[in-house]
C-alpha positions in Angstrom: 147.2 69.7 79.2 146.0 68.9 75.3 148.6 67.4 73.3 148.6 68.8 70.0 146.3 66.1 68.4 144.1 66.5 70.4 144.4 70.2 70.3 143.4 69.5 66.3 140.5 67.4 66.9 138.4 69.7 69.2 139.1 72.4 66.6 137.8 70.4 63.8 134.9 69.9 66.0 134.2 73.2 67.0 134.3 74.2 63.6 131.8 71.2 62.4 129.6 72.6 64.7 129.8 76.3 64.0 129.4 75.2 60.4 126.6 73.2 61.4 124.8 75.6 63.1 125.6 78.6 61.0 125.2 77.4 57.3 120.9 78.0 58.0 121.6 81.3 59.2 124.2 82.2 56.2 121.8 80.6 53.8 118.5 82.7 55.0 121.3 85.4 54.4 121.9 85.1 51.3 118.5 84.4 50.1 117.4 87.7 51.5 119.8 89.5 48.7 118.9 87.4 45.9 116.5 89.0 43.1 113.1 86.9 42.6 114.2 85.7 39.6 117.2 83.6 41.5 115.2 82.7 44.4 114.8 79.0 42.5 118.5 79.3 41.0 119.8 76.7 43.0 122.5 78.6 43.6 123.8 79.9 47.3 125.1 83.1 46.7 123.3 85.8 44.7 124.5 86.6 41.5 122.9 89.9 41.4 122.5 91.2 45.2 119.6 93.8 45.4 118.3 95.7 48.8 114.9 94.7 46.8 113.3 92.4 49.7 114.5 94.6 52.4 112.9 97.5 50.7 109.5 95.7 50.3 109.0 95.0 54.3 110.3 98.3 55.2 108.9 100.2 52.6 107.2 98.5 49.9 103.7 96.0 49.8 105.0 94.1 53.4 105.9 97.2 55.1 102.2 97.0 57.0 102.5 93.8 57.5 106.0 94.0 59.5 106.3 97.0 61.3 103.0 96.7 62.7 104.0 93.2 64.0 107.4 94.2 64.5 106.1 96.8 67.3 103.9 94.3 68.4 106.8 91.7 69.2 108.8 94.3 70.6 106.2 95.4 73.1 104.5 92.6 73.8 108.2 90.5 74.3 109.3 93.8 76.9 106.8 93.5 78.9 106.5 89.9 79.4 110.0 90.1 80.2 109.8 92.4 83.0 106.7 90.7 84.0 108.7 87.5 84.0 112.1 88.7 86.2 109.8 90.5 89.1 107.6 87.4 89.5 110.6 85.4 89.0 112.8 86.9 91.4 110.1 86.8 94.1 109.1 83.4 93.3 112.8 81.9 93.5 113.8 84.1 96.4 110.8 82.7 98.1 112.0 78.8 97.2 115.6 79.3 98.4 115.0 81.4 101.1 111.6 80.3 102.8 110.7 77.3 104.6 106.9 76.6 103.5 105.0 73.4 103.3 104.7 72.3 99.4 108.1 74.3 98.0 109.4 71.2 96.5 105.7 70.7 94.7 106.0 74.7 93.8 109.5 73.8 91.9 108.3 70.6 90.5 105.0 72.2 89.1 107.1 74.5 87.4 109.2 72.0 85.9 105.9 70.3 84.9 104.6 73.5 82.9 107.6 74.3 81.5 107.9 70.9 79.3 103.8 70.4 79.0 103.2 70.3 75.2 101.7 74.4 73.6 99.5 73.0 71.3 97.8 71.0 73.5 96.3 74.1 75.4 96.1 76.5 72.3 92.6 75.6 71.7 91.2 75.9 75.0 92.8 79.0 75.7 91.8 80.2 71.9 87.9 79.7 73.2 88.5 81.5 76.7 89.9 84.2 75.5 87.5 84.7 72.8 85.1 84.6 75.9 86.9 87.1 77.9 87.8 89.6 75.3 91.2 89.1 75.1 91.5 87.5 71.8 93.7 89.5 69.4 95.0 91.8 72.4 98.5 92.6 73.7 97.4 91.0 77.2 96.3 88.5 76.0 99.6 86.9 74.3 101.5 88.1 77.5 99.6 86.3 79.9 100.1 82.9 78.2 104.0 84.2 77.2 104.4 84.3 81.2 103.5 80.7 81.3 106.4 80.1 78.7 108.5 82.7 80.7 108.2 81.9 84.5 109.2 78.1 84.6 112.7 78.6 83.1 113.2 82.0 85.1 112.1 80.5 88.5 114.4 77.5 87.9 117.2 79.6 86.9 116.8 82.3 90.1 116.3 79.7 92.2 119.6 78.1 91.6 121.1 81.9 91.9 119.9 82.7 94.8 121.1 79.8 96.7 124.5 80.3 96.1 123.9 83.8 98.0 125.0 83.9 101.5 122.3 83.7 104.4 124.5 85.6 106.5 124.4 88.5 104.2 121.0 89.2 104.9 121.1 88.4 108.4 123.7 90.9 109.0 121.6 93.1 107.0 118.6 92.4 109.8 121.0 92.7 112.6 122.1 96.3 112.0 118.4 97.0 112.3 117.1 96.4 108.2 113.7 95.0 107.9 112.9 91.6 105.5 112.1 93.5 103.1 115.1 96.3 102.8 117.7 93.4 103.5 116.5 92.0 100.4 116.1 94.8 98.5 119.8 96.5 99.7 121.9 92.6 99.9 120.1 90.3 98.4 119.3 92.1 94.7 122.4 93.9 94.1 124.2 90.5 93.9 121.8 88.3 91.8 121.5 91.1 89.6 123.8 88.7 87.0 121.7 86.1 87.4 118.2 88.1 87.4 120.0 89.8 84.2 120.7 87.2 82.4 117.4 85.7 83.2 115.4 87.9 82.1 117.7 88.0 78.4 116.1 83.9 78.3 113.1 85.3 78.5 113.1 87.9 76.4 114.2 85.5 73.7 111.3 82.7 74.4 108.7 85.8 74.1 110.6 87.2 70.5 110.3 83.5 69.1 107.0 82.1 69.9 105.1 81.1 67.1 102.0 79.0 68.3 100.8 81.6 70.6 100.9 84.5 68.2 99.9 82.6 65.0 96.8 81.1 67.2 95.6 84.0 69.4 95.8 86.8 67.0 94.2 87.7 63.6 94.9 91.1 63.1 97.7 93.4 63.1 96.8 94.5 66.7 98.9 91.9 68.3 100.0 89.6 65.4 104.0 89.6 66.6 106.4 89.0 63.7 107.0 84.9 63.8 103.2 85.0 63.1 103.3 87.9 60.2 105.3 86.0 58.8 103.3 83.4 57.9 101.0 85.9 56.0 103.6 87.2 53.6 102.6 86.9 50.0 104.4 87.6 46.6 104.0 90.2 44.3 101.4 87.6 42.3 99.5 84.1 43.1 102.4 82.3 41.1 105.7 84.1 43.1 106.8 83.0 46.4 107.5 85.4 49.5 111.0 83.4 49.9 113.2 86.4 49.8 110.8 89.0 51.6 110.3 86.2 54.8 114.5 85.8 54.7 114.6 89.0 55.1 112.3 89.7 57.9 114.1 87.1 59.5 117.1 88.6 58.9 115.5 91.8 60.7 114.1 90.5 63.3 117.5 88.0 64.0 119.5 91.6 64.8 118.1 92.2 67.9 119.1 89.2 69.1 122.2 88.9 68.1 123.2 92.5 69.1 122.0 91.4 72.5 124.2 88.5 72.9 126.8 90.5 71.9 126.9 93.3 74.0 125.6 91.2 77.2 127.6 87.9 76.8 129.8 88.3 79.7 127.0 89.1 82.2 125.1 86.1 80.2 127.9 83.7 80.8 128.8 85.4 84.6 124.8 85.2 85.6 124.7 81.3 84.6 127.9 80.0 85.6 127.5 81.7 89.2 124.3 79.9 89.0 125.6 76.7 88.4 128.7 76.1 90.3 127.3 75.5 94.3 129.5 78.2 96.0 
């Protein structure tokens, strides 16, 4: 039980943190209704508030620029999520489930990838793709997205799916269910949580990669947004894009946050079920 000093302190550090992590988002906010001419004001709040930035991605001299990539995140992010959960949900069942030679090298391996350094494989991937033909295509940001993807979500399921019952799916075989339909019938239904909220991780690792898209692409075929933005330009060579990329931000920070929104109880079920060893 808190006393009520302590009750005080761990509010004043909640709110140092919220503060803390939500000043940058309320800034970009702000700058994203400020006229050009305040964009250098020094000032946090705009004086003036105009629509004027939002109207020049969604309809103005950026609106090319962003929708195009906007479509191209959207896509591109989808699919490598649903790429993601199947192989991720097979992999993992296969690691908690399976007795194989090498599973503990299969988890570790994906440990490994998951923390190996981006950068260090953009340019070798940049001249094999340029080989292969999938430079500047949707395939080929998804394939590499997968490698981004698949570690966390096979970690994550894997967890899941060994606080599952055996006995559920042995009951399943005795009354006469094959591998395959007791896994599909007993197994899924109840890591759906966890396969759920897995595949909202991924989704969110796909939306915000910037080294991939900025390095494999260099057209609006399959620039995604993190990378457009990076080719916003004022309305001369002597005016910064500043409010044009907050608001683009802005834009592209909804879906997110709408997501965590609507889904934070089957967020918060699917990795607390996962964590806590039934």
């Amino acid at each position: 039980m808190l006393t009520g000093r302590q009750r005080l302190w761990w509010t004043l550090i909640t709110a140092a943190v919220l503060l803390y992590a939500l000043f940058p988002v309320a800034s970009i906010l702000a700058t994203s209704f400020k006229p050009a001419a305040e964009l250098t004001s020094g000032t946090f709040l705009p004086s003036s508030p105009t629509l004027e930035n939002y109207s020049q991605i969604l309809a103005g001299d950026a609106q090319e620029l962003f929708l195009s990539s906007l479509r191209n995140s959207i896509g591109i992010s989808i699919i490598s999520t649903v790429l993601a959960a199947i192989l991720a949900t097979l992999a993992a069942y296969a690691i908690a489930r399976l007795d194989f030679p090498g599973k503990k090298l299969v988890l570790m391996t994906s440990l490994a990838v998951s923390i190996f350094p981006v950068i260090s494989i953009v340019t070798p991937l940049f001249n094999l793709w340029r080989t292969v033909g999938l430079y500047d295509t949707w395939p080929g940001l998804i394939i590499p997205y997968l490698s981004l993807t698949l570690p966390i979500s096979i970690w994550t399921l894997t967890a899941f799916f060994r606080q599952i019952p055996w006995e559920l799916e042995q009951a399943a075989q005795v009354d006469g269910a094959t591998a395959y339909q007791a896994f599909r019938r007993a197994i899924v239904p109840l890591a759906a949580p966890g396969v759920f909220t897995t595949a909202l991780i991924a989704f969110f690792i796909a939306w915000n990669d910037f080294v991939y898209g900025i390095s494999l692409t260099s057209t609006s075929a399959a620039r995604p947004v993190p990378a457009a933005l990076a080719f916003f330009t004022g309305a001369s060579q002597f005016e910064q894009p500043t409010g044009a990329i907050s608001a683009a931000a802005v834009v592209v920070t909804i879906p997110v946050v709408v997501l965590v929104l609507l889904f934070q109880r089957q967020i918060v079920s699917g990795l607390t079920q996962g964590a806590v060893k039934g």
